[in-house]
C-alpha positions as CSV (number, residue, x, y, z in Angstrom):
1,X,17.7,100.3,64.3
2,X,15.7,101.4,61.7
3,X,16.8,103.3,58.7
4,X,15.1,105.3,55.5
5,X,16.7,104.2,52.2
6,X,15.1,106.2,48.9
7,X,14.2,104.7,46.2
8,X,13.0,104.5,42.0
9,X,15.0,107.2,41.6
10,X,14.0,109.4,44.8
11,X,10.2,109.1,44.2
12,X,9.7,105.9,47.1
13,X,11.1,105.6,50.3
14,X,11.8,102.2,52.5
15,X,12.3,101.8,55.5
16,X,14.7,98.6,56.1
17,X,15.9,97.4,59.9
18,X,19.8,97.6,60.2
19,X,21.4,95.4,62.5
20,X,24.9,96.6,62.9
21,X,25.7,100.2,62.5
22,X,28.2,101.5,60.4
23,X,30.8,102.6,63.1
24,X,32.3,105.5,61.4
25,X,31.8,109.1,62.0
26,X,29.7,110.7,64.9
27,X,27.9,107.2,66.0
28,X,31.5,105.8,67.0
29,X,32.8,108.9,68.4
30,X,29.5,109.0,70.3
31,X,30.6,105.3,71.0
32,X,33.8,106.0,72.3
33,X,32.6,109.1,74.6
34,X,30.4,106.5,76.4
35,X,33.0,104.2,77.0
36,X,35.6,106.9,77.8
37,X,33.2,108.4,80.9
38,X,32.8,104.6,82.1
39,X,36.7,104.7,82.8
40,X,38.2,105.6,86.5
41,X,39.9,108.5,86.1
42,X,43.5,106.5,87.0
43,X,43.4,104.4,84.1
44,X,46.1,104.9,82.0
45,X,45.3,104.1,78.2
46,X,48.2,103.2,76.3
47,X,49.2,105.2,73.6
48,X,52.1,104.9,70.2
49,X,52.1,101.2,70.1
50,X,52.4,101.3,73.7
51,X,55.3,103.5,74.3
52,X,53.2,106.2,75.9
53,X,50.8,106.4,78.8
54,X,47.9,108.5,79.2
55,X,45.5,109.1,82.4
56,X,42.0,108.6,81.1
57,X,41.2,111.9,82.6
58,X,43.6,113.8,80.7
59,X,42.8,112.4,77.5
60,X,41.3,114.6,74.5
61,X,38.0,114.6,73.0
62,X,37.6,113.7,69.5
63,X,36.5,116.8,67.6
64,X,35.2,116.2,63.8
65,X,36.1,119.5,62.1
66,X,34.5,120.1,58.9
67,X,37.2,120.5,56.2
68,X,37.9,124.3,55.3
69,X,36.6,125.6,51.9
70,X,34.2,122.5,51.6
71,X,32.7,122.4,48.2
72,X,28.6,121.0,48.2
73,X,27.7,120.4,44.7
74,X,23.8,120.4,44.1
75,X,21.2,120.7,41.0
76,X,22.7,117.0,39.6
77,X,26.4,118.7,39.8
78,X,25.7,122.1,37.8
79,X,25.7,124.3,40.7
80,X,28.7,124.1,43.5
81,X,27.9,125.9,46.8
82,X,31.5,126.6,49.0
83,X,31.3,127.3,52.8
């Protein structure tokens, strides 16, 4: 995988080969989609330190939700944008 990295202070760009992802965010829960939809449907995934089962087809999709009232600062920090 190959990936940008900037620079001198944002004037260069290089472009570097990663070999192991970083598994957070939307490349592990794309990950874990992939892995889910492999599954039969009667496997039951083990849930609560194992207390509680789960089929795999009734298990919920991760959702990333953006935080409400998320603050973007830009212009080196002196202007803050909320959406």
């Amino acid at each position: 995988m190959k990936s940008q990295i900037t620079i001198q202070k944002g004037t260069q760009t290089l472009e570097v080969e990663i070999g192991i992802p970083n598994w957070s965010g939307d490349l592990f829960l794309a990950h874990q989609e992939e892995l889910m939809a492999t599954l039969p449907t009667n496997t039951i995934i083990n849930t609560k330190r194992g207390t509680v089962g789960i089929k795999a087809s009734e298990y919920p999709k991760s959702v990333r939700k953006l935080p409400s009232r998320l603050r973007i600062s830009s212009a080196r920090g002196t202007k803050i944008i909320t959406l």
